[in-house]
C-alpha positions as CSV (number, residue, x, y, z in Angstrom):
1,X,0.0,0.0,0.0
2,X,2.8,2.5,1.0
3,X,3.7,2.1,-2.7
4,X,0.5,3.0,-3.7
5,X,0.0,6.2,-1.5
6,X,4.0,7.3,-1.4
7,X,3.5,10.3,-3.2
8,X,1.5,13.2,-3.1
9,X,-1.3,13.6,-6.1
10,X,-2.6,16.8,-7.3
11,X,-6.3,17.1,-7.5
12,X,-6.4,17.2,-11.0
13,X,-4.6,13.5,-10.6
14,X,-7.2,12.6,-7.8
15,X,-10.3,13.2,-9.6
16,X,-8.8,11.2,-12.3
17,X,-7.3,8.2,-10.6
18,X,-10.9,7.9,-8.4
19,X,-13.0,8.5,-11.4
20,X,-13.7,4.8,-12.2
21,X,-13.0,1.6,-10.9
22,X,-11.3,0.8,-14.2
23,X,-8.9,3.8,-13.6
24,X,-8.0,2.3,-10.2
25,X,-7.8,-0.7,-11.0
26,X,-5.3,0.1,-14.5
27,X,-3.3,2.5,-11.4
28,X,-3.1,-0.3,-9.4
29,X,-2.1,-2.8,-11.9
30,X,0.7,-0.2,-13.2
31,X,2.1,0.3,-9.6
32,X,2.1,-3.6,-8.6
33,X,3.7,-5.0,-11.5
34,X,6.2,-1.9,-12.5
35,X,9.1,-3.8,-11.9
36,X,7.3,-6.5,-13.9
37,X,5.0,-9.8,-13.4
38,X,6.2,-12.6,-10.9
39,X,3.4,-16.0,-10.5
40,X,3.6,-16.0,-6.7
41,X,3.0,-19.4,-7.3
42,X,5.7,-20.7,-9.6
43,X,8.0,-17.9,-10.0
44,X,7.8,-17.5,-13.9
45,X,7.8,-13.8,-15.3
46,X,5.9,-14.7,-18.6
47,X,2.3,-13.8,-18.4
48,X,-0.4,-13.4,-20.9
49,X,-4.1,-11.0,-19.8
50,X,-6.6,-12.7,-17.8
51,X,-10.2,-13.2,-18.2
52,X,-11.1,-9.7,-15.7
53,X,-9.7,-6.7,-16.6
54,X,-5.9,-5.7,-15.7
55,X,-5.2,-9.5,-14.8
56,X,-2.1,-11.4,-15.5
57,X,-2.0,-15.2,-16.3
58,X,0.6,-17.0,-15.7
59,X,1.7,-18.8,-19.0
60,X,3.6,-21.6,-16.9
61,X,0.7,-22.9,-14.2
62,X,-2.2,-20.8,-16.1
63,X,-2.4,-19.0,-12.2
64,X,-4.4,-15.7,-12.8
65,X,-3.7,-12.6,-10.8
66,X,-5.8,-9.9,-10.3
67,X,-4.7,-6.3,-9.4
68,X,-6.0,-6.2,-6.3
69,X,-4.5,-9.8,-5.2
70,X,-2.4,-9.1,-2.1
71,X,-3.1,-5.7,-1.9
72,X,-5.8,-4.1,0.5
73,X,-8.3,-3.4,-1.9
74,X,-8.7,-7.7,-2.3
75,X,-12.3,-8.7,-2.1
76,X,-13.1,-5.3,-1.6
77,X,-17.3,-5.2,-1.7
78,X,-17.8,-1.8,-2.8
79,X,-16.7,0.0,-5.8
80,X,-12.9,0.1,-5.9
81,X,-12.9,3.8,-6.5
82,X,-14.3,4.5,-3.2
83,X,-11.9,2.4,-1.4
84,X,-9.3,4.1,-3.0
85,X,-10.8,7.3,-2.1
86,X,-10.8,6.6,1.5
87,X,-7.2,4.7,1.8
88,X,-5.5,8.2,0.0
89,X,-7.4,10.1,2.4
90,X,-6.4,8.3,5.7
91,X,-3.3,8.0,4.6
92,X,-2.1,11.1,2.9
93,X,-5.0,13.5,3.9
94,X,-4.5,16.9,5.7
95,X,-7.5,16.3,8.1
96,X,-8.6,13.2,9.6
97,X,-12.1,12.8,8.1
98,X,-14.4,10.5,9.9
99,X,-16.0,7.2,8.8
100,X,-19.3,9.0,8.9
101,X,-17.9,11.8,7.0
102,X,-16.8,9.1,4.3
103,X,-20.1,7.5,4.6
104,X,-22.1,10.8,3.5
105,X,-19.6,12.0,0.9
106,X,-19.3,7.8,-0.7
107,X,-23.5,7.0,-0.4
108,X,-21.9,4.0,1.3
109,X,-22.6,2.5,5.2
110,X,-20.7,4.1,7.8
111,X,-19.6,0.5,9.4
112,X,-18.2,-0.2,5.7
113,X,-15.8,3.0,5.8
114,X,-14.9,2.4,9.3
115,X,-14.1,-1.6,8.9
116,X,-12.1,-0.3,5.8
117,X,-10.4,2.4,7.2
118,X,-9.5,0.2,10.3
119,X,-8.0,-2.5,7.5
120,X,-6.0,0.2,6.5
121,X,-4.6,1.5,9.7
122,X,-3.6,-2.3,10.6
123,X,-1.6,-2.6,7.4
124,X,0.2,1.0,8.5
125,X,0.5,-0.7,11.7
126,X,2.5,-3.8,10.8
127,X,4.3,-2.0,7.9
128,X,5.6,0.7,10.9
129,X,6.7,-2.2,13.0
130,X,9.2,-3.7,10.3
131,X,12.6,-2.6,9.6
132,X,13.7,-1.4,6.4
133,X,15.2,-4.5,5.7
134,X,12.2,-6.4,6.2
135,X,9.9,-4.1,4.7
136,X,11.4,-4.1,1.3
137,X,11.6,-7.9,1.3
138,X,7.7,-7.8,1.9
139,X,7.4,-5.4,-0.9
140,X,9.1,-7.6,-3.1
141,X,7.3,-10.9,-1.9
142,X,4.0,-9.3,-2.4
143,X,4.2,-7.8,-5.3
144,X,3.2,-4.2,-4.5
């Protein structure tokens, strides 16, 4: 996620990226595999698309991927550009909105923004509590 959020978007670039789910998900793709596809489970770099959109196949084991696979927008039940929406805002946002704040402005459920916004602050959490060291390995492993 850190990878995701590192940098500091304008709001010409937010309105964009949370426009669609299709624009998240082609950011999201573009940011997990810049460094290029690895089949977490054989290891082979060769990839063809998948049957969703911004997935990778695996040409070897015929393992697909999805974009959001290891990430914390996996089996995310609400449209992606919301949950993008709230993860930039709780973690690069100049105020600390609340999850009934998100809930009016998103037209979703207030325990949904605040279950979300609690996944995110855990991933913060543990990614805090690593060293550098470890943290990069992680970021390697997962693909982010």
């Amino acid at each position: 996620m850190g990878a995701i959020f590192n940098k500091e978007l304008s709001e010409e670039q937010l309105s964009e990226l949370f426009k669609s789910d299709d624009k998240c998900l082609g950011f999201l793709a573009s940011v997990k595999w810049e460094d290029g596809f690895v089949c977490r489970k054989c290891g082979n770099t060769n990839y063809c698309h998948g049957k969703t959109p911004y997935s990778r196949r695996c040409t070897r084991c015929k393992t697909e991927e999805s974009a959001t696979a290891g990430t914390i927008f996996h089996n995310c039940k609400f449209p992606l550009h919301k949950a993008f929406y709230i993860a930039y805002n709780v973690c690069r946002g100049k105020e600390e909105l609340s999850t009934y704040e998100f809930a009016r402005r998103l037209s979703i459920r207030q325990m949904t923004c605040w279950n979300f916004r609690k996944k995110i602050t855990e991933a913060i959490s543990k990614m805090e509590d690593l060293t550098e060291n470890e943290r990069e390995s992680l970021i390697k492993l997962s693909g982010d």
